[in-house]
Backbone of each chain as ProteinMPNN parsed JSONL, in Angstrom:
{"seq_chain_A": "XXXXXXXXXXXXXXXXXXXXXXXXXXXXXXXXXXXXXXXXXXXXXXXXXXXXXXXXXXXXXXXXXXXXXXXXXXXXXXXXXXXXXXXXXXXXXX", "coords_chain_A": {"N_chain_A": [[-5.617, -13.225, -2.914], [-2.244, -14.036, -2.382], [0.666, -13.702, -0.817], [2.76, -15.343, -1.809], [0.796, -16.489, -3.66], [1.033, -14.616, -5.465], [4.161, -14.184, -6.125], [4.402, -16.899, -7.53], [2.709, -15.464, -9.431], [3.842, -13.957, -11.18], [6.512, -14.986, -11.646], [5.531, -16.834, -13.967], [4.874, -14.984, -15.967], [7.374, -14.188, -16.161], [9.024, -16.162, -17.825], [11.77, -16.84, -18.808], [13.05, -15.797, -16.449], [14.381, -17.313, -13.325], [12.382, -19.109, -10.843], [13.356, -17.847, -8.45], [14.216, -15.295, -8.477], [11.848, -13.844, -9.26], [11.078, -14.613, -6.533], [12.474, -13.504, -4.861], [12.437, -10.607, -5.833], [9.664, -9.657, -5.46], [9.993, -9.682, -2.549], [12.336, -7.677, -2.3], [11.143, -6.01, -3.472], [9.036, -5.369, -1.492], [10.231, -5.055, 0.766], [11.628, -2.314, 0.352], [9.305, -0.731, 0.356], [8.731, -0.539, 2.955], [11.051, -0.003, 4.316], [11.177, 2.942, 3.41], [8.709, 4.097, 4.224], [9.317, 3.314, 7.022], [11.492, 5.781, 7.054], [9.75, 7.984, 6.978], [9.525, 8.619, 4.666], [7.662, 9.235, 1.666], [5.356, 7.168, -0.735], [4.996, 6.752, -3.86], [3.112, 5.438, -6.221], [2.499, 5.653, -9.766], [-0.877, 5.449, -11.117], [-1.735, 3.324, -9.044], [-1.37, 3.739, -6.609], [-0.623, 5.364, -3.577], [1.339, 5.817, -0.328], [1.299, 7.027, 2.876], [2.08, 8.541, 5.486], [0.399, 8.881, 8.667], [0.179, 11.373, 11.188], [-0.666, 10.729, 14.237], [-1.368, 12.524, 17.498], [-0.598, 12.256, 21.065], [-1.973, 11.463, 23.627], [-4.247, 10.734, 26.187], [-5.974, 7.716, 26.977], [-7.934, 4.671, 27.758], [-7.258, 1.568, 29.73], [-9.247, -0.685, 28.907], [-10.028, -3.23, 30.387], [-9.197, -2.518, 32.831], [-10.258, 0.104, 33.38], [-8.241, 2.29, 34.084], [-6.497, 5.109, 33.393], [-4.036, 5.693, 30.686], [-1.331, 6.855, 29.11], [-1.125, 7.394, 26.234], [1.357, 7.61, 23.535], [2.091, 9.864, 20.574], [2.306, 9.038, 17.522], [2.823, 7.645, 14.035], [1.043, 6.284, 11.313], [0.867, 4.036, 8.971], [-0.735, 5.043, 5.721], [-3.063, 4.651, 2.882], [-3.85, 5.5, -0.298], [-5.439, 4.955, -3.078], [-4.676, 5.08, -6.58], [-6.299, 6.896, -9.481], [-6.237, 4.714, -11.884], [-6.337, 2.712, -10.262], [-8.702, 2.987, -8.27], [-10.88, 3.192, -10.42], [-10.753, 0.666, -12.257], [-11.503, -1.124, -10.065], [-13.514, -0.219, -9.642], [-15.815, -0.517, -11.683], [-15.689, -3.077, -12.404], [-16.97, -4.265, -10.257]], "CA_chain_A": [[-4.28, -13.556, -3.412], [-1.519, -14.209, -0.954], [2.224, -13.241, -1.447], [3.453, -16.499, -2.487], [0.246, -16.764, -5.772], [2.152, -13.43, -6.633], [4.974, -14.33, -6.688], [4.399, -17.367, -8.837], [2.012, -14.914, -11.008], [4.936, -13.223, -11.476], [7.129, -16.015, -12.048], [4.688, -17.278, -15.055], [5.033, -13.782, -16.55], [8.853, -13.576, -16.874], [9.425, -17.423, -18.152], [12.999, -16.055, -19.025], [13.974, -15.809, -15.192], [14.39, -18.664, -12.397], [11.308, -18.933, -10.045], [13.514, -17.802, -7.21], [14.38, -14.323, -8.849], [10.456, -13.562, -8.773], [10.518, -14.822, -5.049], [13.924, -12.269, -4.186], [12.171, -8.96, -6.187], [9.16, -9.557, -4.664], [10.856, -9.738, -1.359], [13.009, -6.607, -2.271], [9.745, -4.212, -3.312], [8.058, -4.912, -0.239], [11.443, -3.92, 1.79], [11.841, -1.112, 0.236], [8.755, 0.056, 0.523], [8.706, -0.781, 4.498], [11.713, 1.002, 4.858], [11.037, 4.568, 2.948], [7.856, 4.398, 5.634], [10.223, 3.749, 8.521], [12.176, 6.31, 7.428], [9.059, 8.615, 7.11], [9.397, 8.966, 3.407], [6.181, 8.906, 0.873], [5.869, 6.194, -1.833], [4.133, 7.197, -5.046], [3.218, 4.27, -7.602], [1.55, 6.064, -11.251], [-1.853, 4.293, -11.918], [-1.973, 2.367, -8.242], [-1.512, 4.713, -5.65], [0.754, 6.223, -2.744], [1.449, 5.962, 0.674], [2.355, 7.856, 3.353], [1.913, 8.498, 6.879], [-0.33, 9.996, 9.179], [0.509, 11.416, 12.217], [-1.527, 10.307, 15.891], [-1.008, 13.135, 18.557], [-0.322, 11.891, 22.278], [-3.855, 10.995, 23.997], [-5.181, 9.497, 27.157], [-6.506, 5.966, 26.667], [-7.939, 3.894, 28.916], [-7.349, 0.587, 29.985], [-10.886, -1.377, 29.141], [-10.257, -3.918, 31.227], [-9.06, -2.177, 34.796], [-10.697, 1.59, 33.347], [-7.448, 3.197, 34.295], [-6.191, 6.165, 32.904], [-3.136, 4.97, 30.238], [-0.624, 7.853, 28.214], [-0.619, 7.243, 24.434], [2.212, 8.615, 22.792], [2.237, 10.502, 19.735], [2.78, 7.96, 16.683], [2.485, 7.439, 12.84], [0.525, 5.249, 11.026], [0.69, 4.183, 7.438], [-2.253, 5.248, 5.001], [-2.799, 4.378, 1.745], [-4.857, 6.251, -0.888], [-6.295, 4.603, -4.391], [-4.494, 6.189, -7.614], [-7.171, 6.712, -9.888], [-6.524, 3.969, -11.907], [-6.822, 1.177, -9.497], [-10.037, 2.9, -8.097], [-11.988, 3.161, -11.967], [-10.824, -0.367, -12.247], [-12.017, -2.119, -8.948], [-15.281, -0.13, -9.212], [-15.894, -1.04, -12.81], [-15.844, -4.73, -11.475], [-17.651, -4.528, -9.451]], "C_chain_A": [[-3.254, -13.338, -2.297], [0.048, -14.116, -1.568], [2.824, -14.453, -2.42], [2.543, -16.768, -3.731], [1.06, -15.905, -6.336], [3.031, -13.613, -7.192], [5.079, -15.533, -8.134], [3.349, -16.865, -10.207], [3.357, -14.54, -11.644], [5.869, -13.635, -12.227], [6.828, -16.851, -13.244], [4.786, -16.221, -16.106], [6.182, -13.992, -17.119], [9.402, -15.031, -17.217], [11.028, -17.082, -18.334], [13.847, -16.262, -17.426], [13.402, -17.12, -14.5], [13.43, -17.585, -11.889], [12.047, -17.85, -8.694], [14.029, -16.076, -7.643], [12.597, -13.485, -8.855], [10.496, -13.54, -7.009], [11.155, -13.133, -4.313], [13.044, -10.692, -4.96], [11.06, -8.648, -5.563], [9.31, -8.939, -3.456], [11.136, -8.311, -0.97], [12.06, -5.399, -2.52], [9.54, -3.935, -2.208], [9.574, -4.535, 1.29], [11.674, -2.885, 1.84], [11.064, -0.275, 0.321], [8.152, 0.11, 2.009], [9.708, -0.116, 4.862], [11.542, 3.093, 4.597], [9.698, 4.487, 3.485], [8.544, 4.423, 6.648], [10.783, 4.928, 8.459], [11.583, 7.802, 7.438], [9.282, 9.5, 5.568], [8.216, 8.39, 2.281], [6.546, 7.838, -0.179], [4.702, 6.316, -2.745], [4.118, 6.419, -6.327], [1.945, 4.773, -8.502], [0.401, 5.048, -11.112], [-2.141, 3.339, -10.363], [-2.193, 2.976, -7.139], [-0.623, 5.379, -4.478], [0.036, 5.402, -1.138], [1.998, 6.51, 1.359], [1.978, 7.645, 4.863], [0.993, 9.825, 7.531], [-0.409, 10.418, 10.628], [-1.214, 11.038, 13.918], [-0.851, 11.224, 16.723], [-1.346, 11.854, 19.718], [-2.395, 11.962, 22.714], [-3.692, 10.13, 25.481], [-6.056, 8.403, 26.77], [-6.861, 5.652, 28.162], [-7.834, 2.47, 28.773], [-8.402, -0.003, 29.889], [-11.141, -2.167, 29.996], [-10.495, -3.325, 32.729], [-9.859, -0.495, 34.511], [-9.611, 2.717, 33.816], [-6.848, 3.699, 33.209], [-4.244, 5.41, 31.906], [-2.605, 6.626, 29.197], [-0.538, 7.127, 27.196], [-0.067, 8.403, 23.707], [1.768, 8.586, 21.406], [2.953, 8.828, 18.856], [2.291, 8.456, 15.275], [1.883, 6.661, 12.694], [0.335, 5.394, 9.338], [-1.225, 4.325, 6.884], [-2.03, 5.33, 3.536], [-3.796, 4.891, 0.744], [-4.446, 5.517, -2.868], [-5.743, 5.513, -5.275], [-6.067, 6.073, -8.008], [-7.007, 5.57, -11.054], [-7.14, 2.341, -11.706], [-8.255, 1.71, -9.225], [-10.928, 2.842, -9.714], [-11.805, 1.624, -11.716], [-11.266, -1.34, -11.323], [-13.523, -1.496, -9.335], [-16.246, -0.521, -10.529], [-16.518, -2.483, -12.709], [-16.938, -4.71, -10.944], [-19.51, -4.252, -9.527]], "O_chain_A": [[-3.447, -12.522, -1.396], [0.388, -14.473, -2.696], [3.24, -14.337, -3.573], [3.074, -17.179, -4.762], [1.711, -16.102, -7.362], [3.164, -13.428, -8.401], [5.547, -15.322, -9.253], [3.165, -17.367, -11.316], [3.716, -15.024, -12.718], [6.218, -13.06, -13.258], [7.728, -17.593, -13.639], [4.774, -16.657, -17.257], [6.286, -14.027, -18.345], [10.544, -15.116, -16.765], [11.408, -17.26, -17.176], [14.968, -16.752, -17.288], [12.427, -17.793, -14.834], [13.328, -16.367, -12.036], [11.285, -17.14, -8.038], [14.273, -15.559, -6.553], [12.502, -12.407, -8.27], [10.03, -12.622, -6.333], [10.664, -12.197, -3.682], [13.238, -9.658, -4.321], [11.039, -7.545, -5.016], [8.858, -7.816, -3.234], [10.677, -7.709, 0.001], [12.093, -4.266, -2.041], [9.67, -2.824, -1.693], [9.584, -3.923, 2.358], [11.927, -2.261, 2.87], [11.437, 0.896, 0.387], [7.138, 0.777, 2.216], [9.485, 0.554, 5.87], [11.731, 4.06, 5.335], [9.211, 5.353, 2.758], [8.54, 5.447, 7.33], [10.815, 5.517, 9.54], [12.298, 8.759, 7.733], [9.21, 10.72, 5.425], [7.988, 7.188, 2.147], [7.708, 7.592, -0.502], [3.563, 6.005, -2.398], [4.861, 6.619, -7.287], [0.769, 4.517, -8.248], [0.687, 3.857, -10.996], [-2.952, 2.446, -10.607], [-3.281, 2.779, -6.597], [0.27, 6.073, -4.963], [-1.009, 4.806, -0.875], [3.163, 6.79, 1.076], [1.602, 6.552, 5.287], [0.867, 11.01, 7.222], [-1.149, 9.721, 11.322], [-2.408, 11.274, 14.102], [0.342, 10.954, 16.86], [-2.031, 10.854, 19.505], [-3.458, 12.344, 22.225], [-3.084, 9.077, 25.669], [-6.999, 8.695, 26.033], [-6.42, 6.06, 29.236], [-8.286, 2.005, 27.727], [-8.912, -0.023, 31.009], [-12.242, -2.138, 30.546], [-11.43, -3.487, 33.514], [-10.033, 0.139, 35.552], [-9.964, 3.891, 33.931], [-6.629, 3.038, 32.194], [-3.442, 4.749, 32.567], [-3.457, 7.354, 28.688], [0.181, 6.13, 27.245], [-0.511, 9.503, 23.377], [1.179, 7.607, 20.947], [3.683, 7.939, 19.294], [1.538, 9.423, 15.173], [1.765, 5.909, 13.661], [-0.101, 6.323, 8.658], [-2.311, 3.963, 7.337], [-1.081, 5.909, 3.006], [-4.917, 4.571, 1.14], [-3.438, 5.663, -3.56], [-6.042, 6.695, -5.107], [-6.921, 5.489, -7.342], [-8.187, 5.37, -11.341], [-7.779, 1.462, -12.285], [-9.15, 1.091, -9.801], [-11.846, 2.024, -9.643], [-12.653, 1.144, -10.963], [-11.433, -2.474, -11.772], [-14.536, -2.196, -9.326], [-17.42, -0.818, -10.308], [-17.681, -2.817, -12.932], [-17.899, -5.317, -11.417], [-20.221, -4.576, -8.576]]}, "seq_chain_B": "XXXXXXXXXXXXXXXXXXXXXXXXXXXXXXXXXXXXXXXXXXXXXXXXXXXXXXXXXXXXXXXXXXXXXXXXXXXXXXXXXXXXXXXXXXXXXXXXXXXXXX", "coords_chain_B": {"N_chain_B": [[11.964, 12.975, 0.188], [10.895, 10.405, -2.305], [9.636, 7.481, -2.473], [9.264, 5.585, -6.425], [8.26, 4.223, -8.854], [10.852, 3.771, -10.196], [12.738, 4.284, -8.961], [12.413, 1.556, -7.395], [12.6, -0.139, -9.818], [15.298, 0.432, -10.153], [16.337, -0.355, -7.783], [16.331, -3.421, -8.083], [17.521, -4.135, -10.313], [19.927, -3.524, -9.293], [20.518, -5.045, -7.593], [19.133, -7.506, -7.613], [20.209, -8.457, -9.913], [18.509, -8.444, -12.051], [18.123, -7.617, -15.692], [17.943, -3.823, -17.013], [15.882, -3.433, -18.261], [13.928, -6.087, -17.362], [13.964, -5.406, -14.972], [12.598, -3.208, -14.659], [9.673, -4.017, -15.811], [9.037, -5.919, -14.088], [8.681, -4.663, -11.839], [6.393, -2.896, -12.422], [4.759, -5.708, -13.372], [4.388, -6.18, -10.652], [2.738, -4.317, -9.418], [0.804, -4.667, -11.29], [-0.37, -7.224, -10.984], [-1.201, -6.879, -9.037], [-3.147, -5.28, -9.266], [-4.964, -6.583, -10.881], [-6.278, -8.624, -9.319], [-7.559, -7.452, -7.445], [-9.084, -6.358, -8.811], [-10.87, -8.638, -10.189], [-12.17, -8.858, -7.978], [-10.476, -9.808, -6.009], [-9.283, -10.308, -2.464], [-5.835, -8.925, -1.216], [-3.261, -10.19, 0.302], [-0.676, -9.429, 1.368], [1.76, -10.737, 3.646], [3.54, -9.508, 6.298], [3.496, -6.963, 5.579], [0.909, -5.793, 4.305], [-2.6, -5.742, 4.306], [-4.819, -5.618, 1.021], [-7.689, -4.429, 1.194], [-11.48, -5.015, -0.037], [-14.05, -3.015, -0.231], [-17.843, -2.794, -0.419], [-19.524, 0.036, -0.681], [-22.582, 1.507, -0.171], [-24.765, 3.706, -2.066], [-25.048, 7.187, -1.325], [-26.365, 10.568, 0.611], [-24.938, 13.035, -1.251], [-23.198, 16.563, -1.509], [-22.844, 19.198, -3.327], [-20.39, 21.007, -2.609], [-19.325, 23.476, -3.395], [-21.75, 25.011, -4.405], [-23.896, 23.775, -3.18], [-25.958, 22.243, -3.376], [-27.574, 19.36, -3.72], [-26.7, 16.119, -4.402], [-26.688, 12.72, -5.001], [-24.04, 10.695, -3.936], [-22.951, 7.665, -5.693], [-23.505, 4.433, -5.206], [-20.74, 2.231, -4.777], [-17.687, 0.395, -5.255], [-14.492, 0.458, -2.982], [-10.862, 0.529, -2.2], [-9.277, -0.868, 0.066], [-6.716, -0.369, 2.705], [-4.933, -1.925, 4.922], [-2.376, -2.207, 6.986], [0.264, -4.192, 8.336], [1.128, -5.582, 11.213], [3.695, -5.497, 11.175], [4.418, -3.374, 9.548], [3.548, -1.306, 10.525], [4.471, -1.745, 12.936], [6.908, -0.199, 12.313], [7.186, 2.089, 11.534], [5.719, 3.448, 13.889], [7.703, 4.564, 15.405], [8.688, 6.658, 14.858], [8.83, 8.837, 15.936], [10.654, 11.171, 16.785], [11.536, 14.515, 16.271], [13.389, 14.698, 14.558], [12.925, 13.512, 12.613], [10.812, 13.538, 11.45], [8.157, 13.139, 8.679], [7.774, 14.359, 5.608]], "CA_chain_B": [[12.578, 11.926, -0.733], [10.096, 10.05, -2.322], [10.009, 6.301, -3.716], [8.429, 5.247, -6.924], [8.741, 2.441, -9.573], [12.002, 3.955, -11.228], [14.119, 3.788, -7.538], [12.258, 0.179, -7.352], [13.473, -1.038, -10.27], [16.816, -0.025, -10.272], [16.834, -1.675, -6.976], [16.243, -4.518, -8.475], [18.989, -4.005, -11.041], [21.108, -3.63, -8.976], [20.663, -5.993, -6.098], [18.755, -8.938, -7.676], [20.523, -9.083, -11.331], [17.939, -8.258, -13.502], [18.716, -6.57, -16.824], [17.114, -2.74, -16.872], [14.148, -3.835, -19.108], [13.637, -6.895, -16.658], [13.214, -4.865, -13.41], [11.064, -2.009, -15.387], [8.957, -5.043, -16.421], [9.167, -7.004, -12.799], [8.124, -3.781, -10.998], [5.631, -2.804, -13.532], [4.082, -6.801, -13.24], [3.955, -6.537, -9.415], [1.589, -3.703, -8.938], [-0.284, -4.527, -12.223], [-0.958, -8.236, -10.574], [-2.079, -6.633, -7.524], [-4.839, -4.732, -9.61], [-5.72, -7.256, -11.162], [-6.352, -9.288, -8.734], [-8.489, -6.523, -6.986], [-10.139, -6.063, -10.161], [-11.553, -9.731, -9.999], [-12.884, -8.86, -6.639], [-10.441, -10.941, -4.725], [-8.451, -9.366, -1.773], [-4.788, -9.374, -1.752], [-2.417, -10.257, 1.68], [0.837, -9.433, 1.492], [2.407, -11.115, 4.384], [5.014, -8.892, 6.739], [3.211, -5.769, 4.702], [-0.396, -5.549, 4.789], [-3.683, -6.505, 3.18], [-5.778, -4.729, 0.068], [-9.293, -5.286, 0.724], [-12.301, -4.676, -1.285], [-15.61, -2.221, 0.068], [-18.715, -1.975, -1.22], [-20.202, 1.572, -0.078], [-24.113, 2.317, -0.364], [-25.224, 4.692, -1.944], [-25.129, 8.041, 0.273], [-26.73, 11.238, -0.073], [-23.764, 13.91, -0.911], [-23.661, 18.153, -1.475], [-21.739, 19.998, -3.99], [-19.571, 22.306, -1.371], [-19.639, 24.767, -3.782], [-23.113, 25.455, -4.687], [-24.629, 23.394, -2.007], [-26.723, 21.65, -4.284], [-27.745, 18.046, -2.971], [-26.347, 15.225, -5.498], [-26.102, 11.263, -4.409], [-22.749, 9.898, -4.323], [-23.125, 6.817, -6.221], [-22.584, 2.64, -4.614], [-18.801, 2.061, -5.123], [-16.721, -0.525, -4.38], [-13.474, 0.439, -3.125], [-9.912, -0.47, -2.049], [-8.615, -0.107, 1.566], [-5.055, -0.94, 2.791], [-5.012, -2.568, 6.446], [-0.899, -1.959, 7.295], [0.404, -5.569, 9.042], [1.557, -5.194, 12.464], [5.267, -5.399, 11.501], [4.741, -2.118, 8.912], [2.895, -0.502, 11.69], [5.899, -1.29, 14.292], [8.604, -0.064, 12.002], [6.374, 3.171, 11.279], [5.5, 4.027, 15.034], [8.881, 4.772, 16.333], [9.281, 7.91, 13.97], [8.48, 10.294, 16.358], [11.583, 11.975, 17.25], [11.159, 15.181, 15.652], [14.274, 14.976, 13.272], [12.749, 12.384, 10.987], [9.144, 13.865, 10.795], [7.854, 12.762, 7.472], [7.228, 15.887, 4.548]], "C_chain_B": [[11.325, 10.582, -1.199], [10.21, 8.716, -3.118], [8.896, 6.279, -4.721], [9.346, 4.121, -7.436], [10.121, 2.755, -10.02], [13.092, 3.162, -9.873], [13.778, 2.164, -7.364], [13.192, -0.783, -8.364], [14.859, -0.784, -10.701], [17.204, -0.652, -8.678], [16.879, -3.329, -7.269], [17.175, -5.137, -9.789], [20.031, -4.244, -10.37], [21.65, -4.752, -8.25], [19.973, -7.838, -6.404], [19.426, -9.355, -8.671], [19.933, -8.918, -12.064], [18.305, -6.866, -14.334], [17.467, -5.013, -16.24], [15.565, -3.304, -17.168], [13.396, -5.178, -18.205], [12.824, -6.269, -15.658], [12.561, -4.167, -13.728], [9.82, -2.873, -15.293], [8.443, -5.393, -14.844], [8.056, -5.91, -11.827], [6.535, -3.355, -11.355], [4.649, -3.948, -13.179], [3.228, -6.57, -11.805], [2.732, -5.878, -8.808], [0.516, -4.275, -10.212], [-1.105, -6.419, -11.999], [-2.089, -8.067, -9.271], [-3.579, -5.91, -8.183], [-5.761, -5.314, -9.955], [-6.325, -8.381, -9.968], [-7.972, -8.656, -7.253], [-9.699, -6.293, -7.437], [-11.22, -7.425, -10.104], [-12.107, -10.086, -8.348], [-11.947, -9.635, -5.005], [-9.206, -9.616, -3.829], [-6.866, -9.531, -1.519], [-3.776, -8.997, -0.074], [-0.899, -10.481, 1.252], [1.461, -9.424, 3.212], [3.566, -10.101, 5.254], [4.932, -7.418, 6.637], [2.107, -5.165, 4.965], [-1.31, -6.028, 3.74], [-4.399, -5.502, 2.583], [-7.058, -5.048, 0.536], [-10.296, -4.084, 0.319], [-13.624, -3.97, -0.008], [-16.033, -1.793, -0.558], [-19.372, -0.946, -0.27], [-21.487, 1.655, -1.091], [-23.71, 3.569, -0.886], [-25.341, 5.787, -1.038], [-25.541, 9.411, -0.424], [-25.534, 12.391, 0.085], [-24.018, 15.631, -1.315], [-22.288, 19.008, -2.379], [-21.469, 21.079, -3.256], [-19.813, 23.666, -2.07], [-21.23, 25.321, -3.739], [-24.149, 24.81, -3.836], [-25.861, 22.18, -2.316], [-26.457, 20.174, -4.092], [-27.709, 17.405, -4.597], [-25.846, 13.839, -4.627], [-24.755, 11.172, -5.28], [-22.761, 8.081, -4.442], [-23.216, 5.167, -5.73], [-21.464, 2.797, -5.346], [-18.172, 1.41, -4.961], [-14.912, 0.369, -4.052], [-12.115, -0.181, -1.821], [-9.529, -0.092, -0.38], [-7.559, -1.307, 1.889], [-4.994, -1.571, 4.57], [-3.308, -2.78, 6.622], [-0.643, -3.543, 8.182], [0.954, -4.753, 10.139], [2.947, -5.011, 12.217], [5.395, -4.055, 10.915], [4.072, -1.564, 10.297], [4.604, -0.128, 12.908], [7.042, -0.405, 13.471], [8.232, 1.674, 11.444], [6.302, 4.282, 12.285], [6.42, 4.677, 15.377], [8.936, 5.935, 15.593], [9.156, 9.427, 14.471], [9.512, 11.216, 17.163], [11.415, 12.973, 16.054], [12.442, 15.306, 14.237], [13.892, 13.664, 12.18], [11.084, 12.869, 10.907], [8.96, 13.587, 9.301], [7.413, 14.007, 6.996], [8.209, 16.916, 4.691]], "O_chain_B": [[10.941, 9.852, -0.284], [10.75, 8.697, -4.224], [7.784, 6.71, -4.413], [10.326, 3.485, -7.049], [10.698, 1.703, -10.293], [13.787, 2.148, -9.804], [14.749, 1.426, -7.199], [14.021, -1.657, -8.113], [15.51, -1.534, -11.428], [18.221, -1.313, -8.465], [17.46, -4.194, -6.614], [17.405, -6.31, -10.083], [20.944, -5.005, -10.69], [22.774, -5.254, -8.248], [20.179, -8.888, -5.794], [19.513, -10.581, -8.732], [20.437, -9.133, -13.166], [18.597, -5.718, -13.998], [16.542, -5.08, -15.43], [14.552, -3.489, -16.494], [12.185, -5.267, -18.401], [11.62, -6.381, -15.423], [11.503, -4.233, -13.102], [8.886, -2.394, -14.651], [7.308, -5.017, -14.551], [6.995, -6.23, -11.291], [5.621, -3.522, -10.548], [3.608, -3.531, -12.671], [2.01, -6.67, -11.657], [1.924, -6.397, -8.037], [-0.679, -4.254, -9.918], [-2.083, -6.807, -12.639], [-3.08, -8.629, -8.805], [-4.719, -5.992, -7.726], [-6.952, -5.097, -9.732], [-7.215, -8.992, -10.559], [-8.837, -9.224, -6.586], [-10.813, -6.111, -6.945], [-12.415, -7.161, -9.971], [-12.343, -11.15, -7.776], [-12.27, -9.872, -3.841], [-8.616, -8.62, -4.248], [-6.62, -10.722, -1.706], [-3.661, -7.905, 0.482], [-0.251, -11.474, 0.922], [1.594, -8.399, 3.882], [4.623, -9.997, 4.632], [5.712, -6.639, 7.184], [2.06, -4.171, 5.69], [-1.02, -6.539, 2.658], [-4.713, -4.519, 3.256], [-7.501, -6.134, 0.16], [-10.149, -2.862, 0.305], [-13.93, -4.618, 0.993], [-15.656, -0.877, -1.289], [-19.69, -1.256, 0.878], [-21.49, 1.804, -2.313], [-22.804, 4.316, -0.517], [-25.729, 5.495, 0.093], [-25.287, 9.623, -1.61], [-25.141, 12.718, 1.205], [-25.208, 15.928, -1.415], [-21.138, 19.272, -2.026], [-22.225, 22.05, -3.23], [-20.317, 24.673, -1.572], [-21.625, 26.086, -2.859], [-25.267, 25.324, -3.793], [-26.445, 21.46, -1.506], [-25.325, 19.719, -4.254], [-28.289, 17.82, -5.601], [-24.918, 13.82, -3.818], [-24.44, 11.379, -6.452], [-22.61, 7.345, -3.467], [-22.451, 4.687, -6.566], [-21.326, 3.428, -6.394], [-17.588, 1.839, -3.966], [-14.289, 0.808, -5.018], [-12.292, -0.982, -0.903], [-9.593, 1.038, 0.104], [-7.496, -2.497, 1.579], [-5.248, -0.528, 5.174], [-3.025, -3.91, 6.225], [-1.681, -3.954, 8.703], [1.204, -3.549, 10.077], [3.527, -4.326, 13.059], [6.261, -3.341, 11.421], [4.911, -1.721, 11.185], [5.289, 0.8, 13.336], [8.016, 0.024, 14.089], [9.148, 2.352, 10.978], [6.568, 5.468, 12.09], [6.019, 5.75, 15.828], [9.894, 6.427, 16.189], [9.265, 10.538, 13.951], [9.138, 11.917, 18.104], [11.185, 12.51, 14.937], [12.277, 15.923, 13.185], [14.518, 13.13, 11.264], [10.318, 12.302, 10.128], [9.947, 13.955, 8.664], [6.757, 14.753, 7.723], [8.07, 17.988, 4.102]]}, "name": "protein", "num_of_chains": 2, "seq": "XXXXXXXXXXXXXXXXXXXXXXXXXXXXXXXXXXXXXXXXXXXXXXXXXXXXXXXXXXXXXXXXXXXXXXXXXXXXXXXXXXXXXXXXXXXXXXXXXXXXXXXXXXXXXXXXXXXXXXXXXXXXXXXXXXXXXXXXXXXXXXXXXXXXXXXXXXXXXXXXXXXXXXXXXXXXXXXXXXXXXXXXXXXXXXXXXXXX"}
């Protein structure tokens, strides 16, 4: 499923609103939940699951190509963990 | 400071127009399309965001920590989140120590 079936799942759901009010909330979840990660704040959805961040200390890397020695800074990285309803339900399925 | 569905959908009150019971509903729909959608095995790309996808996991043999006592951990399918490159970039930069996350 790809952003745009969603949105018109979505859009099939709320017959009541214009298509383009599905497109814009859409839109506006996934902002908001791209910014309260930028701003290194957790996001906790009942029944689906959370996200948060996980820190990467600083590291030597190397270059694969030339084998030289490369500084990798210290970073975040989002991570996302399975409430327990979504996991029962995918594994159920499956 | 932590988001869930409530701060969602009064963003969506506020900023798109929908009534309360709309954006409860709207917010509510969006994750409960994404499960489903999981649920029927298929994987789900959110564009700009990142992608859900589906693993099945073997069988494996596992150990109750406590008592030590050898018990298989079951085949499983489950969900894993793959971050898009743009959440990733807007993620990375956070390492000045006055915004540490927690």
């Amino acid at each position: 499923m790809t952003k745009s079936e969603l949105i018109a799942q979505l859009a099939a759901r709320f017959p009541q609103l214009i298509a383009k009010d599905a497109d814009y909330a859409v839109k506006m979840i996934l902002d908001a939940m791209t910014d309260a990660l930028a701003r290194g704040d957790r996001i906790e959805i009942r029944g689906f699951g959370s996200f948060a961040l996980n820190y990467r200390p600083p590291r030597v890397g190397r270059n694969p190509k030339s084998g030289e020695k490369v500084h990798v800074p210290e970073k975040y990285v989002p991570h996302f963990k399975a409430g327990k309803e979504l996991r029962e339900r995918v594994d159920m399925a499956g | 400071m932590t988001l869930t569905k409530a701060e969602l959908a009064d963003l969506l009150f506020e900023r798109v127009g929908l009534n309360k019971r709309e954006a409860k509903d709207m917010v509510e729909g969006f994750f409960e399309e994404i499960r489903v959608a999981l649920e029927r095995g298929d994987c789900v790309k959110l564009s700009g965001f990142g992608n859900f996808q589906l693993r099945d996991k073997p069988q494996r043999p596992g150990r109750n920590p406590k008592t030590g006592e050898e018990i298989p951990i079951t085949a499983r399918r489950v969900v894993t989140f793959h971050a898009s490159q743009k959440l990733k970039a807007a993620v990375e930069q956070l390492s000045d120590a006055s915004k540490q996350p927690q």
